[in-house]
C-alpha positions, 0 to 999 in steps of 0.5 A, a space after each residue: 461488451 465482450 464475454 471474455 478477457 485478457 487476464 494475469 493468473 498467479 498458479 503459483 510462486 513465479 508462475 503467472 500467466 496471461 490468460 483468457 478468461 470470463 469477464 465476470 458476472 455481477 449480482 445485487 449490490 455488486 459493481 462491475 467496472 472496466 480497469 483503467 489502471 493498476 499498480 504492482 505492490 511489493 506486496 505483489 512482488 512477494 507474493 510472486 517470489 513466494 514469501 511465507 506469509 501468502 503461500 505458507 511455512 511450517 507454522 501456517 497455511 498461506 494467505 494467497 489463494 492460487 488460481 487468482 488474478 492479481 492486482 490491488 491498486 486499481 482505479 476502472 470505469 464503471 461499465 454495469 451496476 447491479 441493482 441496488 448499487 448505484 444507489 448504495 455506492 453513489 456511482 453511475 455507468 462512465 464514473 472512475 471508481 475505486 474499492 478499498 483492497 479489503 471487502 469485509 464480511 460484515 459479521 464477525 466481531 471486529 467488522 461489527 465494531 466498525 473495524 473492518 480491516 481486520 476482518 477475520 475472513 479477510 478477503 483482499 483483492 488480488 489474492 482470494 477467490 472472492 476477490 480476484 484483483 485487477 491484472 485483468 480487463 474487467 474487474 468486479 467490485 463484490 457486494 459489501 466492498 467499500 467503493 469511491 467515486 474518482 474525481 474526473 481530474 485525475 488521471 488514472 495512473 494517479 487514480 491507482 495510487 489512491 489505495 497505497 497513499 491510504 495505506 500510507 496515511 492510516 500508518 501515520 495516523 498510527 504515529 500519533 505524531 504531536 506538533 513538533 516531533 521529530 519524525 522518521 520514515 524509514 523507506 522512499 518507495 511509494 508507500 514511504 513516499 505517501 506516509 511523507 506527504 500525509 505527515 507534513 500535514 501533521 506538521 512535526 518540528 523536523 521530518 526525516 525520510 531514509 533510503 538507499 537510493 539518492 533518486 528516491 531521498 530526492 522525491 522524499 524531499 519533493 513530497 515534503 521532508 526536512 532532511 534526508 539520510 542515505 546509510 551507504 553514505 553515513 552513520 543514520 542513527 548516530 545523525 539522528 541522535 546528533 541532531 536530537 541532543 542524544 534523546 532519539 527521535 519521537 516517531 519511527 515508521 518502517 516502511 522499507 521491508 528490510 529487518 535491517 530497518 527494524 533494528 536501525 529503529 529501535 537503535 534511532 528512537 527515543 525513550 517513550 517513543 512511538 515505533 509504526 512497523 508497516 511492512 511485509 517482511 519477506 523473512 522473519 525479524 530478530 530483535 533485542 525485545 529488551 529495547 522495548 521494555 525494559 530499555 526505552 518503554 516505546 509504545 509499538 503499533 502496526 499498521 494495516 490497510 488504509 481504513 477510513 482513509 481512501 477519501 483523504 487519498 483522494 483529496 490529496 491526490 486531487 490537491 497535488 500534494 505529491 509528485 506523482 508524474 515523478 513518481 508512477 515512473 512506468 506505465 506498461 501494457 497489461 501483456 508486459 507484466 513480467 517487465 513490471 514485475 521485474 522493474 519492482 522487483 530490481 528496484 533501481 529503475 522505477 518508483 511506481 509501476 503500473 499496468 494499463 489492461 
C-alpha cells in the first residue's frame, strides 16, 4: 500500500486544494479503508462558501476546523483492520464499509444516554482534526466510530448514499407521521428525495413533495409522492389548503435550505401540526414565532444526523426503494472536485454528486 495520497484540503472558505498527503495510520479499534465513493453535500458546499455556522460570526466560534480534508458521504474497501476491530465492527480485509458522520466521544451525558449524535465534542467526518473526511484515497475510520458493513450488491456510488437517506429517515421519524396524514416535503434534492422514500413507508393519506425544478418534482413522484407543486408555477400553500378543506397540512419537513421554505411552512400547516426543520441555513431565519404559539400551537422538531438509521439506509438502498441511477447524476474523478463543487452549488445540472478518488 502506498505511504502517500492524492487528497482535497479545505484551507479556508473557497480555498481547497488538492494535495499530497500521508495515507493515515491506524491504532486499536481503528479501521482503515480505501475510499471507493464520496458525495458533495450541501453541506459541503456551505461550507465552502463560508456560511457562518462552520467558519464563525460575531456570536460564535465556527465549527469547521481548516486544514481538514472533506467528505462525509462515503462508502471504502476495508484495506487494514486495527486490533481488535474486526471483532468490534464485524468487518474483514475487502468488506465495503461505511461510518456514521458523527464519531462520538462516548462520555459525556448525551452519548452516555444513548444520544450520540448530539455528542457535545461533536466530531464529524469531513470537518474536524479527528475526523478528516473522505475527499481523498484512504480514509480512517477512528476507534469508537460507528461502522456498517455494505452489502456487495450494491454499487459504490449507491454505498455513499447511505449516510443522507439516513439523515432523511431520522427527520421523518422526527415527523411522527400518523396513517393518513397529509404530509409535505418541501425540498427534492437528495436529502428531501430520501425523506420521500422513507415516508411512503409510513403510509400517509397523501404526500406532497415541493421544488422549483420540474426534473426534481418528477424523481419525487418516482420515489413515492402523491402530488407535486411547483411555487414558479402556482400559489403552494393556498393548494394545500384547497385540497385539505382549509385545515393545512398534518406534517411540514424543510429540507430545501431557503428561509423562504420556513415561512411557506408555517403558512401551509394545520393547527396542532408537527413542523420537522432539517436544514442548514446559510443566513439566519425571520419568523412571525406567534404562528407557533399562540396561533397554531404546532409541535416543532429538529433533525439532526441519521442515528439508529444507517441500517434501514442500507436495506433500502438494497430493496430499490429509490431511483438512485436517476439520482446520483455525476460521478467525477477525485481531481475534478471543484467541477462537482460547482454543479452542486448551480444546482440545475445534477441531483447527487459524487467523487470517485
Amino acid at each position: 500500500m502506498a505511504e502517500r495520497m492524492q487528497a482535497v484540503v479545505c484551507r479556508g472558505p473557497r480555498d481547497y486544494r488538492l494535495e499530497e498527503w500521508d495515507v493515515p495510520a491506524i491504532g486499536p479499534g481503528e479501521v482503515l479503508v480505501r475510499v471507493r465513493s464520496v458525495g458533495i453535500c450541501a453541506s459541503d458546499l456551505k461550507c465552502y462558501l463560508g456560511a457562518p455556522l462552520f467558519w464563525g460570526d460575531a456570536r460564535r466560534i465556527g465549527y469547521c476546523q481548516p486544514p481538514v480534508i472533506p467528505g462525509h458521504e462515503f462508502v471504502g474497501e476495508v484495506v487494514a483492520l486495527g486490533e481488535g476491530a474486526a471483532e468490534e465492527y464485524g468487518l474483514a480485509i475487502g468488506d465495503l464499509a461505511v461510518s456514521e458522520q458523527i464519531v462520538p466521544c462516548w462520555q459525556c451525558r448525551f452519548c452516555r444516554r444513548g444520544q450520540y449524535w448530539m455528542c457535545m465534542v461533536h466530531d464529524i467526518y469531513g470537518f474536524r482534526q479527528r475526523t478528516f473526511g473522505a475527499m481523498a484515497e484512504y480514509l480512517r475510520f477512528p476507534r469508537g466510530a460507528l461502522n456498517h458493513r455494505v452489502p456487495t450488491g450494491i454499487a459504490p456510488h449507491h454505498a455513499a448514499f447511505i449516510e443522507p437517506l439516513a439523515c432523511s429517515i431520522h427527520a421523518v421519524q422526527r415527523g411522527e407521521i400518523e396513517f393518513g396524514d397529509v404530509v409535505v416535503i418541501a425540498g427534492a434534492g437528495p436529502l428531501g428525495l430520501g425523506m420521500i422514500a422513507a415516508a411512503r413507508l409510513k403510509h400517509p393519506g397523501c404526500l406532497i413533495a415541493i421544488d422549483l425544478e420540474d426534473d426534481r418534482l418528477a424523481l419525487a413522484r418516482a420515489c413515492g409522492a402523491d402530488v407535486v407543486l411547483n411555487p414558479r408555477h402556482e400559489d403552494v400553500v393556498a393548494t394545500v389548503q384547497h385540497m385539505t378543506e382549509g385545515y393545512g397540512c398534518d406534517v411540514y419537513i424543510e429540507a430545501t435550505g431557503h428561509p423562504a421554505a420556513v415561512e411557506q411552512g408555517l403558512a401551509m400547516i394545520r393547527k396542532l401540526g408537527t413542523f420537522v426543520e432539517f436544514s442548514v441555513m446559510r443566513e439566519p431565519v425571520t419568523v412571525d414565532w406567534t404562528i407557533i404559539g399562540d396561533t397554531k400551537e404546532l409541535n416543532i422538531h429538529g433533525s439532526h444526523l441519521g442515528p439508529y438509521c444507517y441500517p434501514i439506509a442500507i436495506e433500502m438502498i438494497a430493496a430499490g426503494r429509490l431511483p438512485l441511477d436517476r439520482i446520483v447524476t455525476h460521478q467525477l474523478p477525485l481531481h475534478d472536485y471543484q467541477a462537482g463543487i460547482d454543479l452542486v452549488a448551480a444546482g440545475d445540472r445534477s441531483v447527487k454528486v459524487t467523487l470517485t478518488p
